[in-house]
VODO-854402 format. One line per 5 residues: their letters; for each residue x negated, y negated, z negated of C-alpha. Coordinates in steps of 0.05 Angstrom, whole numbers. Each point is the difference from the previous one (the first is absolute). Example, Ala and Ser with C-alpha at 12.3 -4.5 7.8 and 13.67 -1.06 7.14 Angstrom:
REM residues 2
as = -246/90/-156 | -27/-69/13
This chain:
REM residues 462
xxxxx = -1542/-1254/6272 | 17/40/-56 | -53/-38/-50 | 24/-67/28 | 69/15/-13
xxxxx = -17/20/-64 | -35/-58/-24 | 54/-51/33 | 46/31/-49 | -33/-11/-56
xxxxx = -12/-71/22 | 73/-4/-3 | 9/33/-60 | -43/-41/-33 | 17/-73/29
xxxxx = 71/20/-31 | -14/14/-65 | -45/-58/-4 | 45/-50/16 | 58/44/-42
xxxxx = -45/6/-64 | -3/-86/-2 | 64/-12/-17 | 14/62/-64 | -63/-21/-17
xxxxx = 23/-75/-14 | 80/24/-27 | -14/56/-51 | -29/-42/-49 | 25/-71/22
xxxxx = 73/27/-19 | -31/6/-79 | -26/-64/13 | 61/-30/23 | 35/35/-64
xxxxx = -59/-29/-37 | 32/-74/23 | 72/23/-15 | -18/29/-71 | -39/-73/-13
xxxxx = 56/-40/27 | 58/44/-50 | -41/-9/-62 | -21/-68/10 | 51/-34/44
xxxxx = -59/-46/39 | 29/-3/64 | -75/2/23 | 4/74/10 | 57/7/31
xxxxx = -23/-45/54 | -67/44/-2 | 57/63/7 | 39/-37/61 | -61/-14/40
xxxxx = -34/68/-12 | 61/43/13 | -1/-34/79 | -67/35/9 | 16/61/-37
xxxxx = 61/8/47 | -39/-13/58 | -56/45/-19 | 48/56/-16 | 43/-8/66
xxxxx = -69/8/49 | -22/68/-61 | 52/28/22 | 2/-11/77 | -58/18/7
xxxxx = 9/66/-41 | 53/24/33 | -41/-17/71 | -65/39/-38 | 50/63/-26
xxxxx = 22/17/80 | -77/11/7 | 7/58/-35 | 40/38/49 | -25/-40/66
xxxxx = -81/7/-14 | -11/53/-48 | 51/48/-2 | -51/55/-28 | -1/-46/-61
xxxxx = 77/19/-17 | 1/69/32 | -60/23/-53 | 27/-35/-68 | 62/-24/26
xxxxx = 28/39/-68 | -39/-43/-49 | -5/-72/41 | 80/-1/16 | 12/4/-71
xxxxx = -36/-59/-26 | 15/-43/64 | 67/13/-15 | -5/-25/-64 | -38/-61/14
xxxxx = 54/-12/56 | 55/9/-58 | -40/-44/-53 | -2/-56/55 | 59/-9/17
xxxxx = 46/16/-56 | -42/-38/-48 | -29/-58/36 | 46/-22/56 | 66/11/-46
xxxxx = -32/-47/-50 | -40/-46/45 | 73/-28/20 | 15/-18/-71 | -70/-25/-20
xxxxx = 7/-46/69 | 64/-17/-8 | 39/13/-66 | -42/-52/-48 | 67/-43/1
xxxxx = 50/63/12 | -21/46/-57 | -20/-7/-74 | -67/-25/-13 | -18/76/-33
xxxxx = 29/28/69 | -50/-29/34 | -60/6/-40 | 20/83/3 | -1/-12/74
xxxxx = -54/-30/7 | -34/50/-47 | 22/64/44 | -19/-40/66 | -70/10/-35
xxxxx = 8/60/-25 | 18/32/71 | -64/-29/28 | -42/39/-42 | 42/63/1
xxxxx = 1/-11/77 | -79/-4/-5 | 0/56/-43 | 28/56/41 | -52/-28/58
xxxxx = -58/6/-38 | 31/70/-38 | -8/16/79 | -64/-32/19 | -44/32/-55
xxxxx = 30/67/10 | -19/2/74 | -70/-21/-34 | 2/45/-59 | 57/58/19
xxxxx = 15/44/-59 | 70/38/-13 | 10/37/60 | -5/59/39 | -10/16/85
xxxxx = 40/46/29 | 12/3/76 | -39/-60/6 | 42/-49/-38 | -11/-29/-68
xxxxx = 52/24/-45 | 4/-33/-71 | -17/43/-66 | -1/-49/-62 | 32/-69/21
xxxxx = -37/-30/-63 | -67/17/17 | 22/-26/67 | 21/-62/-26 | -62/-12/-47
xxxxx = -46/30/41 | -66/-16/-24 | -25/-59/34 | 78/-37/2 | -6/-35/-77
xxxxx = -68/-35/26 | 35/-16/63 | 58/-28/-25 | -29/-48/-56 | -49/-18/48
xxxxx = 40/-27/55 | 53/-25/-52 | -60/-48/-27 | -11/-10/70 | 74/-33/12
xxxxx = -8/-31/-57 | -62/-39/24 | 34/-9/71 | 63/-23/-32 | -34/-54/-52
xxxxx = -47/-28/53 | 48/-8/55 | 40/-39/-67 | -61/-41/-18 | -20/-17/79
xxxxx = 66/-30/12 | 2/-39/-65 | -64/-19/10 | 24/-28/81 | 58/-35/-31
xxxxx = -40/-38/-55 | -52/-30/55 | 66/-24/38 | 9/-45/-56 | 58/55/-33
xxxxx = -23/-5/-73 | 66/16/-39 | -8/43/-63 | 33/65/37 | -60/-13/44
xxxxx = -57/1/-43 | 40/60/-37 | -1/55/56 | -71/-29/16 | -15/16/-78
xxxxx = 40/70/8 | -32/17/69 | -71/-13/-30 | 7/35/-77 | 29/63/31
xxxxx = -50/4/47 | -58/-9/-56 | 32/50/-37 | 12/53/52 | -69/-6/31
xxxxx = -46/30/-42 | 52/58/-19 | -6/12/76 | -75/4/-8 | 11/51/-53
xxxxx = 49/41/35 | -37/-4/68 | -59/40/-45 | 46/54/-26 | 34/9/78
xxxxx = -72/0/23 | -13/57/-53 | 52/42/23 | -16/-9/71 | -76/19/-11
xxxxx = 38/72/-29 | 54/16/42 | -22/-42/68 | -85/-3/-5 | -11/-7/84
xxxxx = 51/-72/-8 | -54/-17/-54 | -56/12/36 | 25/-33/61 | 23/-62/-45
xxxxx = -74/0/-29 | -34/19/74 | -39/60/-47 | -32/33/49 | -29/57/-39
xxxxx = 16/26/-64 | -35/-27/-55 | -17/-13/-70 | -3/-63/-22 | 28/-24/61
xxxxx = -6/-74/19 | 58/-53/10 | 2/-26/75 | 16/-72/-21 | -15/-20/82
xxxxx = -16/46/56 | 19/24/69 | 23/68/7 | -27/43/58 | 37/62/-1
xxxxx = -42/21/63 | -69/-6/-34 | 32/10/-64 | -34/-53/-41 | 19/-73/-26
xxxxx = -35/-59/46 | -18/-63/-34 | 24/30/-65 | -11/-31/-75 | 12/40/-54
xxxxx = 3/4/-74 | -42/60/-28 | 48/50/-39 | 61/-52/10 | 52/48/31
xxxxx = -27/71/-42 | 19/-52/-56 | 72/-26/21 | 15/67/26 | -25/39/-50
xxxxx = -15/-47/-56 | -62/32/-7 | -58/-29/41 | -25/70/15 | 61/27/22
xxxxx = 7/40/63 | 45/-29/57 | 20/40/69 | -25/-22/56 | 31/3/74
xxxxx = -47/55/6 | 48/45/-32 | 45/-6/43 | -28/0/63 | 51/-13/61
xxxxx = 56/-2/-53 | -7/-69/-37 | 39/-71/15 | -37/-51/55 | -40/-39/-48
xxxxx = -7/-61/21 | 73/-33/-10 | 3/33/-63 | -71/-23/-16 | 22/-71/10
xxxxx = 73/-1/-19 | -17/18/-74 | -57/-54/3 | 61/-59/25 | 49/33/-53
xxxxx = -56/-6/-53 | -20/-63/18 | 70/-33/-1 | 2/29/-65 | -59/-36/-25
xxxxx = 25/-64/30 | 65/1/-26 | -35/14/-63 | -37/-71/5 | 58/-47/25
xxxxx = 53/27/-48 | -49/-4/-64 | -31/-64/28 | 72/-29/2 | 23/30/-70
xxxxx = -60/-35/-26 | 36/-65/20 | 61/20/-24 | -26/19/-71 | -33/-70/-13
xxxxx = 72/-31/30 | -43/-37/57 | 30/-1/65 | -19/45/65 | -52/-30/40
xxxxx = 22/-26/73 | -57/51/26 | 17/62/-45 | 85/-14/25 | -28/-1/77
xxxxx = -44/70/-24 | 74/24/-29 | 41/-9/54 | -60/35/50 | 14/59/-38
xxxxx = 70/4/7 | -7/60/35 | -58/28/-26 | 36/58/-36 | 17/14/74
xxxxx = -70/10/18 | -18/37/-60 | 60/58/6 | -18/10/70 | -69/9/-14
xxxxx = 20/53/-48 | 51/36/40 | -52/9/53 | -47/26/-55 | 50/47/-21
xxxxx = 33/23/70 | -56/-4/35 | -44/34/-49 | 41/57/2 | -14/25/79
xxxxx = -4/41/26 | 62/23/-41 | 75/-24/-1 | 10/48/-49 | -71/17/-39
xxxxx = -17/76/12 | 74/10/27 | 10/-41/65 | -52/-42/43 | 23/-55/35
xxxxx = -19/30/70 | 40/59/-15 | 70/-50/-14 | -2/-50/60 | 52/10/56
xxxxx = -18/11/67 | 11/-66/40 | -38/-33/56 | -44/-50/-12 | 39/-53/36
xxxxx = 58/-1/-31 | -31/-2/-77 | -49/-62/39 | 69/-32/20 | 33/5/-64
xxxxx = -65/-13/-43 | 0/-70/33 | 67/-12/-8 | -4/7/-73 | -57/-47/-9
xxxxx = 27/-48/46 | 70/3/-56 | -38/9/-60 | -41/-71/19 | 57/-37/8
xxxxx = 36/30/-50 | -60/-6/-48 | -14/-75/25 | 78/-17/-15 | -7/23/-64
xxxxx = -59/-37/-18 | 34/-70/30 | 65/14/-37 | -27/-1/-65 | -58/-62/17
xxxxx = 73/-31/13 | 38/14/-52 | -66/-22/-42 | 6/-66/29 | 64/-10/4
xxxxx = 9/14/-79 | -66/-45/4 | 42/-61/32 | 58/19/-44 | 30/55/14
xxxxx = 38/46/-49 | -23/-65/-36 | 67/-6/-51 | 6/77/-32 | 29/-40/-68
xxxxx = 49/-34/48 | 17/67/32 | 18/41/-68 | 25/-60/-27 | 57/8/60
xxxxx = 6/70/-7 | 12/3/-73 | 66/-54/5 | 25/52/57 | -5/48/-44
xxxxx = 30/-43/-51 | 60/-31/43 | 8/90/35 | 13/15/-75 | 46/-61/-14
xxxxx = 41/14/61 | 2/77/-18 | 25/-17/-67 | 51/-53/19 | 35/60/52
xx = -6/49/-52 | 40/-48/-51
């Protein structure tokens, strides 16, 4: 009873934060691309970006009103599932929750209302420094979550006493050693979520017949960023996968499925774990491969689970999480340089190539949850590493009431999810058939109200 309960709530636990972590994953750096459009559109004056910014600000709103639903719904799991979890570093977590909590919503929802609404109500640099903080809370939002994240990986800067985590030096807290990796890393990773989800939609709305130049310009955007950002990702993923191998080896060797200990130890390109024989079925291997992206030395050593016997992560999702992340890497890699190769020589997008684009609208989705799991599950059996186990922070319910309210959160999360999904397929068509189809019309209008407001204020002044 007690094992089942325990495993129900992480279930819970982590059906929340997967469908929570979609949506910050798709606004932090969607709100620099949206200030991206509104820079283009002020220096310029094509009215093709601001009818990119109007029809990317719908989904940005609508991403950022389910981010933070859901996070408030994931936050109350704290106190409901695993009150251990706030009862043992309560002192350090509150802090930076707070924070986050602050960032959110003195920062983004003030000046989501004026970058939503004030385009025709404010001056034109009024908005762009809206728009620009809307951004910048994202991130800083983000921030204070992965500050908190990579110190329950990596804690440094405190002290126990009575069995509670009291802080000692809030900067080593704050850039605890794993957190800079973390950060850039899933940064890069928004960034890829962001510009595909950008280029997929584009890419739906040109093969409904929607070729406009603001069309093929956020396809152009979407793609560019993405080739840019990808192979920096590669990069950083080797530096985060550095510091893990030091400061987390057993989430290394469970990612690799390294059995023993070894020198020279060989990449598991395709296998199936076996954690009870302890041994990789079917596997195929490079010789050397992982002693050499580990260590960049082909005869360097690398732990195996046999190090930490009874005290390392299940292997097999993080064995085969890393290999989906990795491989949507790789193909990410292909389309976005395959489609910059067509956008070099000025040659349009192939019909096939715009059908591969908007497949991976949400591709970044499958690639951040593949590392998440990685990284949370990776880390068990701790919550806190070498301070709290999971086990020792889960509350003491019965089994059928986490069951009953485990189903009722998937049941909400599909529909909610599914709802999402539809809304912006229909907003893609509808701008598709037309709609938001006159953006020149629109500021035209809003810049004579503007004009006749100022006449009228002038005439009463007079």
């Amino acid at each position: 009873m007690e094992n089942e309960a325990f495993m129900l709530a992480r279930m819970q636990f982590g059906a929340n934060i997967s469908f929570h972590i979609l949506f910050p994953t798709i606004t932090i750096a969607l709100g620099w691309i949206l200030l991206f459009f509104k820079l283009r559109y002020s220096a310029t004056k094509d009215y093709k970006w601001m009818e990119n910014y109007f029809f990317f600000t719908k989904i940005f709103a609508l991403s950022f009103a389910m981010g933070v639903v859901s996070g408030i719904t994931m936050s109350f799991q704290f106190g409901t599932n695993w009150p251990g979890f706030m009862e043992t570093v309560g002192n350090i977590a509150g802090p930076l929750l707070a924070y986050e909590v602050l960032t959110a919503f003195f920062l983004e929802a003030t000046f989501l209302g004026v970058m939503l609404f004030g385009f025709r109500r404010v001056p034109s640099w009024v908005h762009n420094l809206a728009t620009f903080l809307v951004a910048f809370g994202t991130t800083a939002s983000a921030f204070w979550i992965l500050v908190l994240n990579s110190w329950m990986q990596t804690p440094v800067g405190f002290e126990m006493i009575n069995g509670e985590a009291h802080a000692t030096d809030w900067l080593a807290i704050l850039f605890n050693p794993s957190m800079p990796y973390r950060m850039v890393h899933m940064l890069l990773a928004s960034g890829l979520t962001a510009s595909f989800l950008v280029a997929g939609v584009s890419a739906l709305r040109m093969l409904l017949g929607h070729t406009k130049p603001a069309v093929k310009s956020a396809l152009k955007t979407g793609i560019l960023i993405a080739a840019i950002l990808i192979p920096i990702q590669i990069f950083v993923g080797d530096l985060h996968g550095l510091n893990t191998k030091e400061y987390q080896p057993a989430k290394v060797a469970a990612m690799e499925a390294l059995w023993e200990t070894e020198q020279g130890a060989p990449l598991v390109i395709f296998g199936i774990p076996d954690e009870k024989a302890k041994k990789n079925h079917l596997a195929v291997e490079i010789p050397k491969g992982a002693s050499l992206i580990l260590a960049h030395d082909p005869d360097g050593e690398i732990k195996g689970l046999n190090e930490f016997e009874g005290n390392h992560p299940p292997v097999a999702p993080v064995f085969w999480a890393f290999r989906i992340m990795v491989g949507m890497g790789l193909l990410m890699l292909f389309v976005t340089w395959t489609c910059t190769a067509y956008i070099i020589r000025g040659k349009d997008i192939p019909k096939l190539i715009l059908m591969t684009l908007v497949g991976m609208t949400f591709s970044g989705w499958l690639a951040t949850l593949a590392g998440w799991y990685v990284t949370e599950i990776g880390r068990q059996p701790w919550l806190v590493t070498g301070v709290l186990t999971t086990k020792m922070a889960v509350a003491d319910h019965p089994p059928a009431m986490v069951w009953t309210t485990l189903y009722a959160y998937l049941a909400v999360y599909a529909g909610l999810l599914s709802a999402y999904i539809g809304t912006i397929i229909y907003m893609t068509k509808r701008a598709g058939d037309g709609g938001n189809r006159d953006p020149e019309n629109q500021i035209a209008q809003g810049a004579e109200r503007r004009h006749i407001i100022e006449h009228e204020e002038k005439t009463v002044s007079e």
